[in-house]
C-alpha positions in Angstrom: 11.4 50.1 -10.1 13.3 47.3 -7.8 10.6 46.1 -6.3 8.4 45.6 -9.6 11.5 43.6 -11.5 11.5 41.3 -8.2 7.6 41.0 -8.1 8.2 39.8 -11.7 11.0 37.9 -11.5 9.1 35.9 -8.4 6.1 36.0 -11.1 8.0 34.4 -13.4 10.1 31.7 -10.9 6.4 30.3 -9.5 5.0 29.5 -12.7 8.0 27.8 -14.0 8.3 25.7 -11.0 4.9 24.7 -10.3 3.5 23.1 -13.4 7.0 21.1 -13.2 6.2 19.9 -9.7 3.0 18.6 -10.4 4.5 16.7 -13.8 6.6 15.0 -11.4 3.6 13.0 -9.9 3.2 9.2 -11.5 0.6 7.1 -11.3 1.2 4.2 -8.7 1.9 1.1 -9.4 1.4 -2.3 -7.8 4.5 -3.0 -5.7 5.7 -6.0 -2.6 6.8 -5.0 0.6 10.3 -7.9 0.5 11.8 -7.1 3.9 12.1 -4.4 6.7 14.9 -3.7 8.8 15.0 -1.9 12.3 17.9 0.3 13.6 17.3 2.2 16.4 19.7 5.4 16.5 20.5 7.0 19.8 22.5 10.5 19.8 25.1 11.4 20.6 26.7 8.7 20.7 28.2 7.2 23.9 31.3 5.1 23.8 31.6 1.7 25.2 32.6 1.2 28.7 32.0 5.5 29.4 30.7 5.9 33.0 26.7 6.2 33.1 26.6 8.7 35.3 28.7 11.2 32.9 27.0 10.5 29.7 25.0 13.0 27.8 21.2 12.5 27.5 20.4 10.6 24.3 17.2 11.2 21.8 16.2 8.2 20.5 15.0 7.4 16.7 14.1 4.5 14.8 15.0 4.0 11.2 13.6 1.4 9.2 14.7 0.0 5.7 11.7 -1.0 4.0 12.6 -3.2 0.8 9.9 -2.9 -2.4 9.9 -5.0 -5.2 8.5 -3.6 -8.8 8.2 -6.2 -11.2 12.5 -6.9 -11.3 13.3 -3.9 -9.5 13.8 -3.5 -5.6 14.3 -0.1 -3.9 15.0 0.4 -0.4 13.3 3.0 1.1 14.1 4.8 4.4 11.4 5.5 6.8 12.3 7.4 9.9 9.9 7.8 13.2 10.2 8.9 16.6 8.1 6.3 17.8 8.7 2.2 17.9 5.3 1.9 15.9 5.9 0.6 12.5 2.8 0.4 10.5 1.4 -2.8 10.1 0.5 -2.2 6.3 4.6 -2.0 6.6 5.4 -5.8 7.1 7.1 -7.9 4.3 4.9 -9.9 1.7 2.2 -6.8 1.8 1.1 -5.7 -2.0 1.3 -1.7 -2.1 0.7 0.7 -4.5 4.0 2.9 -5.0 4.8 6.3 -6.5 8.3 6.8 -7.1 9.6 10.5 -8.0 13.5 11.6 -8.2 14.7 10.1 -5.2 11.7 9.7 -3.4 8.9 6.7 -2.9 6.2 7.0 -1.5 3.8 4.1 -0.7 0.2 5.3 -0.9 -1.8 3.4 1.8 -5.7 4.2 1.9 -6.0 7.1 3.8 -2.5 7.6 4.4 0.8 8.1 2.1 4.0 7.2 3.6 7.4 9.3 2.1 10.8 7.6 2.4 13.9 8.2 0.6 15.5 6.1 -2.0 19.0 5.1 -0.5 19.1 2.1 -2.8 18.5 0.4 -5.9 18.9 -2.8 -7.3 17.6 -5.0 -10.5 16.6 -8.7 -8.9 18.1 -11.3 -10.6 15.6 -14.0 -9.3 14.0 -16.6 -12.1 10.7 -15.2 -13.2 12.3 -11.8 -13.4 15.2 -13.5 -15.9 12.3 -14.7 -18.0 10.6 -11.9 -18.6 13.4 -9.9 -19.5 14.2 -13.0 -22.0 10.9 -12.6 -23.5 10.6 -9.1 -24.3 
């Protein structure tokens, strides 16, 4: 009797979630790469001026801020990698077509879709974005 009420309460739970999954896909639109910032993160992190030989071993990871502009909005994405090997289709001035979910972009490249998370979001207050919101 348990196990049939689970079976259909997992019944139910998967075909609530999955339609609105897929819903949650938008068609992509035509975005500019603006700029892209580097960090590269070590960890742990080592004070300044510890001795060499008593520090721990570090990992290494490279985080990069990719700016986008859509029509007068700009979102910075976060792309994170192990590797110092940025994409070239990831360099600023690059048109890309760009999916944006929740807090989630993704920049569909042919071939190849890269994810990174939304960790900001501005409206660009250049010119021809302050006449087009004028004219509507």
């Amino acid at each position: 009797m348990k196990i049939a009420l689970c079976v259909s309460i997992l019944a139910i739970v998967s075909a609530v979630t999955i339609p609105s999954a897929t819903g949650q896909s938008t068609q992509s639109l035509e975005g500019t790469i603006v700029t892209v910032q580097k960090q590269d993160v070590a960890t742990p992190p080592v004070r300044t001026g510890a001795d060499p030989v008593r520090t721990p071993l570090q990992s290494h990871y490279y985080l990069y801020d990719v700016s986008v502009r859509l029509n007068c909005d700009v979102y910075v994405g976060r792309y994170e990698s192990e590797l110092d090997d940025l994409p070239s289709a990831l360099s600023a001035n690059n048109f890309v077509p760009v999916r944006l979910l929740k807090h989630t972009m993704y920049l569909d490249f042919p071939g190849d879709s890269v994810k990174m998370w939304i960790v900001h979001h501005k409206v660009s207050h250049e010119a021809a974005c302050d006449q087009t919101a004028s004219a509507k």
